[in-house]
Each structure stands twice: as structure tokens, then as C-alpha cells.
N, C-alpha and C positions, 0 to 999 in steps of 0.2 A: 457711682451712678449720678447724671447729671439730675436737674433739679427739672421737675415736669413742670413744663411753662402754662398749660392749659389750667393747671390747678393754682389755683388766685392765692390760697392761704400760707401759713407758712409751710414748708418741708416738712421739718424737724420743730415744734412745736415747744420743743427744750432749749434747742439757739437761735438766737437771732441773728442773721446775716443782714447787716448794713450795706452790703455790694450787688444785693439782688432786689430791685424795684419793688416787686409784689410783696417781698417780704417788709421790704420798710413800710409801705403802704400797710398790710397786716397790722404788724407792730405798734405802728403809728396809730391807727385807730384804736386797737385792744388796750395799748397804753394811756391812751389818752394825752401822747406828749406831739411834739413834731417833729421833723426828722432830726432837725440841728440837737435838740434835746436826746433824740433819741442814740445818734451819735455819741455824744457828750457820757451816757451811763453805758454805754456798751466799755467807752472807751475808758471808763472807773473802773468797772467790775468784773468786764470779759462780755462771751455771748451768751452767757448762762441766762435762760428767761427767769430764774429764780432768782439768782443775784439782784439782774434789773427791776424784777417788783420789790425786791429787799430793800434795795435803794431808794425806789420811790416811796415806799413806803414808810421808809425813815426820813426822810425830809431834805 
């Protein structure tokens, strides 16, 4: 099932997709990082949103 564009937030609220706008835009705010950064921890830990607070949360 493709991803409904009317809905701004993320899909899946467990992955992070870096390839869909609204989702980095999401991401990007919830995280508090920017895209480049947010790139950056996808691409350490995977799309797990739990991994990514893990990360940011360890410094």
C-alpha cells in the first residue's frame, strides 16, 4: 500500500523514510535535527525511529 499523501505525518511512526518529503519534514521537526543530520543517523542505525532516539540520545 502506497503512502497517503494527504496525511502530513509520518506512515509508520516506527520507520523513518528519508525518500518521502512529509516524512523528513515530520522527522525533522519530532527530532529536532535537520535533514542532513537526519540522513546521517538513519544511515548509522537503519529506519528504526527507536534506534534514532537511541542515538541521539547517546550523543
Amino acid at each position: 500500500m502506497s503512502d497517503d499523501l494527504n496525511n502530513k505525518g509520518a506512515q509508520d511512526r516506527a520507520r523513518i523514510n528519508v525518500n518521502e518529503p512529509h516524512e523528513v519534514a515530520y522527522w525533522t521537526h519530532e527530532l529536532g535535527v535537520n535533514k542532513v543530520r537526519l540522513e546521517q543517523l538513519v544511515k548509522e542505525v537503519g529506519t528504526s525511529a527507536k534506534a534514532v532516539r537511541e542515538r541521539l540520545a547517546a550523543g
